[in-house]
N, C-alpha and C positions, 0 to 999 in steps of 0.2 A: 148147117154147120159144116164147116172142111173136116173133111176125117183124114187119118194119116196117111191114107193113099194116097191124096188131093195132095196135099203138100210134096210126098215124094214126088211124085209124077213133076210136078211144077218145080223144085228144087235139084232134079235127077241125082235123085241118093235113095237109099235102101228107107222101107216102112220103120226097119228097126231103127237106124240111124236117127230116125225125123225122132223115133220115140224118147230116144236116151237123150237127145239132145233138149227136147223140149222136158225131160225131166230132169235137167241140169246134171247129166251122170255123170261125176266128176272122173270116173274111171275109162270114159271114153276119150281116144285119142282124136283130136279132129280138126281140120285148122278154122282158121277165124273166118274165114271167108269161106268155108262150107258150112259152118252156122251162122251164116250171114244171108247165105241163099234161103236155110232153112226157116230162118225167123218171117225172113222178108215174104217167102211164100205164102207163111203162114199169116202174116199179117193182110198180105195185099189179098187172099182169098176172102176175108168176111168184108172187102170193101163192097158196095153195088150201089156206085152214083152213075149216073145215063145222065148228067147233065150235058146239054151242049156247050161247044163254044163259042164266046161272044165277045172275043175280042180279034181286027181282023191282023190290026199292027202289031208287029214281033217285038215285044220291048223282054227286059231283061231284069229278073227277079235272082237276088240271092238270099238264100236259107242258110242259114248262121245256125247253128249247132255249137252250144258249149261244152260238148262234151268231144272227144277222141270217138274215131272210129269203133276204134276194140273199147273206148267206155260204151257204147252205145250199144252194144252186144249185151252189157249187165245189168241193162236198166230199158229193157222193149219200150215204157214207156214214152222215152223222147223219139225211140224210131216211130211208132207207129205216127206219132204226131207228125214227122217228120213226113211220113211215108202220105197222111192225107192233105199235108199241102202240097207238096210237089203231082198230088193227082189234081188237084182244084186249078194249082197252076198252068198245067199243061192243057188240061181241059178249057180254060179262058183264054191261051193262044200265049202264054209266057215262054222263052226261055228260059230256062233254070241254072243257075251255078251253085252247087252244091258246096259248100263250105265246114269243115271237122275245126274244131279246136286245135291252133298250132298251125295253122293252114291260113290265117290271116291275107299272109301276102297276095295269095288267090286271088283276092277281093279286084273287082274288074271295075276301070272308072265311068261307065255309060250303064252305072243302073238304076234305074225307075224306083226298084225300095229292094228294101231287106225287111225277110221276117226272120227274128230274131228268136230260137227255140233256146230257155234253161234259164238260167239266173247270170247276170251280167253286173259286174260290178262298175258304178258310177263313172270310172276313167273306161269300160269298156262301152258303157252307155253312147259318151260322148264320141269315142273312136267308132259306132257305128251310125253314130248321125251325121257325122263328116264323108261318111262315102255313099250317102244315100241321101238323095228330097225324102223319103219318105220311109220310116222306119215301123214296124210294127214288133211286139212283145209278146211271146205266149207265153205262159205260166208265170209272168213274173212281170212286177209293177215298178217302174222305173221311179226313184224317190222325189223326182220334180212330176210326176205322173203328167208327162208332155207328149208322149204318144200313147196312138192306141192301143190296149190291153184284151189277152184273151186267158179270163181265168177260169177255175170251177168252185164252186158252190161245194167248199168244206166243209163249214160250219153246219151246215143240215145236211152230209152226209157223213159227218163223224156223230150228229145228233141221233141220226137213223140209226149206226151198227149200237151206238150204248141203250137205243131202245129194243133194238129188235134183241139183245143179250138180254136184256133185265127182261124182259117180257118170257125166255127162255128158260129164265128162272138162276140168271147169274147174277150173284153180288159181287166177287170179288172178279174184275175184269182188270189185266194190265195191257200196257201200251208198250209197241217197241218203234221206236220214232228212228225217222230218219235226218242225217246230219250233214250238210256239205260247204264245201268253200268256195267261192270266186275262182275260176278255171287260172285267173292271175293271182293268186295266195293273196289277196289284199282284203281280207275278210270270211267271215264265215255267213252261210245263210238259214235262218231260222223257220221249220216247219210250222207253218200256223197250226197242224194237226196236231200239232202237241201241245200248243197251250188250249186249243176248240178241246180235244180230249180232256183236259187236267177241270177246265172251266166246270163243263157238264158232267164230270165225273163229280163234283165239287159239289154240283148244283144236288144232285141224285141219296146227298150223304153217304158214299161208298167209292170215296178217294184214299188212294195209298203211295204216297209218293216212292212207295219201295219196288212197286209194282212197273215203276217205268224205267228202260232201258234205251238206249240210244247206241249209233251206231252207222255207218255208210247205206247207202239204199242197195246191198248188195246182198246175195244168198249168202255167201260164206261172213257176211256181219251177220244177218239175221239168226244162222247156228249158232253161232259165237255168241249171241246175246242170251237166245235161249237155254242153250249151254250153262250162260253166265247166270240166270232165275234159276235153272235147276240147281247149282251148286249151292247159291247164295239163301235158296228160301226152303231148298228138298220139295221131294216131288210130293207131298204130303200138305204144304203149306202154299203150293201154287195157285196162283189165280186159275181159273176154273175158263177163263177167256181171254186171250188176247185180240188185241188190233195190231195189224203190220201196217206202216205207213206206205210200203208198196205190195207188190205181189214177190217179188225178188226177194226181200224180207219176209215175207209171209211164207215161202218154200222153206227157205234156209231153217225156219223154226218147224214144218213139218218134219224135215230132217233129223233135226237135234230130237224131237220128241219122239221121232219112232226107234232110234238108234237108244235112246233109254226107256225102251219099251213104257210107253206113254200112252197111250191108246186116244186117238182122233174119230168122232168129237165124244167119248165114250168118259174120257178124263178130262178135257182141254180141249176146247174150241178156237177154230181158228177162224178170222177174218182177213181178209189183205184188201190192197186198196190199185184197182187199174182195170181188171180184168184184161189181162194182157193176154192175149192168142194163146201162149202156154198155160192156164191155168184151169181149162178143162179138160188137160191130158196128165195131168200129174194125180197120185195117187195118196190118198184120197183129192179128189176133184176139190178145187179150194172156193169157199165162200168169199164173196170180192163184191166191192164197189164198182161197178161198172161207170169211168172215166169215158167220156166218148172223146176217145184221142185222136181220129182221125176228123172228130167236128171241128178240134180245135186247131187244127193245122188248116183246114179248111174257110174258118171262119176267119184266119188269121191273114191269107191269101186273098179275100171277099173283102177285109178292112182296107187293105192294102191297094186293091182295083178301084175303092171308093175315093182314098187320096189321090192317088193319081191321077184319075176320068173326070172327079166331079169336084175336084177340088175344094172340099170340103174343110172347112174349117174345126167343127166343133173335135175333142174328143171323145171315142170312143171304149168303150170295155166291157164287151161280151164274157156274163157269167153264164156257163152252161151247167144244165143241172147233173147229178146221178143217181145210179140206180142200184139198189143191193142185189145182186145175185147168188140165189142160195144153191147152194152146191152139197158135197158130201161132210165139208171141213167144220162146218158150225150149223 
């Protein structure tokens, strides 16, 4: 594991700096692109692929990001993804064009494919398969599902966190879900974690529709929702566990409940969902789904080398599995 040294040294900033950053201190003054180095540091030190490379032609790959730069700072999730295709890339002998939301025009006309990282609404579908032979999809299934897909295996890992709870010996568990729209306002996109969550909660007999909260995949949502169950239900009538549909939201709720002195996991247990670099340095150490986000950047780059080389016809759609990681928080 990087310790906070390892990151300083690799981001050239102070131990404390990497600390408050990585625990979202909303009182530190700092700009975006020195937690930008700090993230990426922290991301790029748990990578260790030695694959060689096997490609000898220079062709040219762009990485499509639905998100803004500065959004990609509040959600680690689509960097690290981000951060393990552009390694798989480079390692097969691609050039890369880096592409942020808003940045479109960038888009270069001599390229081989696009992996396409977030959710992309139906007119952007089609505006990214007119600038590419070969298009790929991570986290998100285009609704004529005509290219390759790289998702993860929700459903047996929201089934795992509501076992490994009830086996913990909790019956009343809520859910704080996450919410987002089309980077072009032309729709909203719905977390399958919240209906796999509401399903098997259902299934269990210890469903409460009062128990679920909604909100941006962001820390200051996350407070804010938490916030919103202490006031709405008192700290007396609270689920006993929640699930954060990211890590980002799963902070934001540690926050809220230690600021109304709530005691973690002594009253309220927490789970989050990414295992994202920051979440074995925040305190309490948070319990998390471990997401292998750099596979899926990875595997998204490996789909993409298969259309192009072997001209392969069928579709594809790599589900990778996860892994609960138990920590201080639950």
């Amino acid at each position: 594991m990087a310790t906070l040294k390892d990151i300083a040294e690799k981001a050239e900033v102070s131990t404390s700096t990497v600390s408050r950053v990585l625990n979202y201190d909303p009182t530190l003054s700092v700009g975006d692109e020195t937690k930008k180095r700090i993230f990426e540091a922290a991301e790029e030190l748990e990578y260790k692929n030695h694959r060689k490379k096997t490609q000898q032609k220079k062709l040219k790959l762009a990485i499509v990001n639905w998100y803004t730069e500065e959004e990609e700072l509040n959600d680690l999730y689509y960097l690290s993804i981000r951060l393990g295709a552009e390694q798989q890339a480079q390692q097969m002998g691609y050039d890369i064009v880096r592409i942020y939301h808003r940045q479109e025009d960038k888009l270069e006309k001599d390229l081989a494919g696009i992996l396409a990282i977030g959710k992309f609404s139906p007119a952007q579908v089609e505006e990214l398969r007119r600038q590419a032979p070969q298009v790929c999809f991570v986290d998100y299934v285009p609704h004529d599902q005509a290219n390759d897909t790289v998702l993860i295996d929700f459903k047996e890992a929201m089934k795992q966190n509501i076992d490994y709870l009830i086996q913990a010996g909790h019956q009343k568990i809520g859910f704080i879900a996450g919410e987002e729209s089309y980077s072009d306002s032309s729709g909203t996109w719905t977390d399958p974690r919240t209906s796999y969550a509401r399903r098997y909660l259902k299934k269990q007999g210890i469903y409460n529709e009062s128990y679920f909260f909604k909100g941006a995949f962001r820390v200051e949502d996350g407070k804010e929702n938490m916030e919103k169950a202490i006031s709405i239900l008192g700290k007396e009538n609270l689920p006993t566990a929640f699930i954060a549909a990211n890590d980002a939201i799963a902070i934001g709720c540690l926050k809220a409940l230690y600021e109304n002195r709530i005691r973690v996991p002594e009253e309220v247990s927490i789970i989050g969902f990414n295992d994202i670099s920051t979440a074995k340095y925040i305190t309490p150490s948070l319990t998390t789904v471990k997401v292998y986000t750099e596979e899926m950047g990875r595997s998204g780059i490996q789909l993409l080398h298969e259309k192009i080389h072997e001209d392969r016809e069928a579709i594809k759609t790599v589900i990778l599995s996860t892994k609960l990681i138990k920590r201080d928080s639950a």
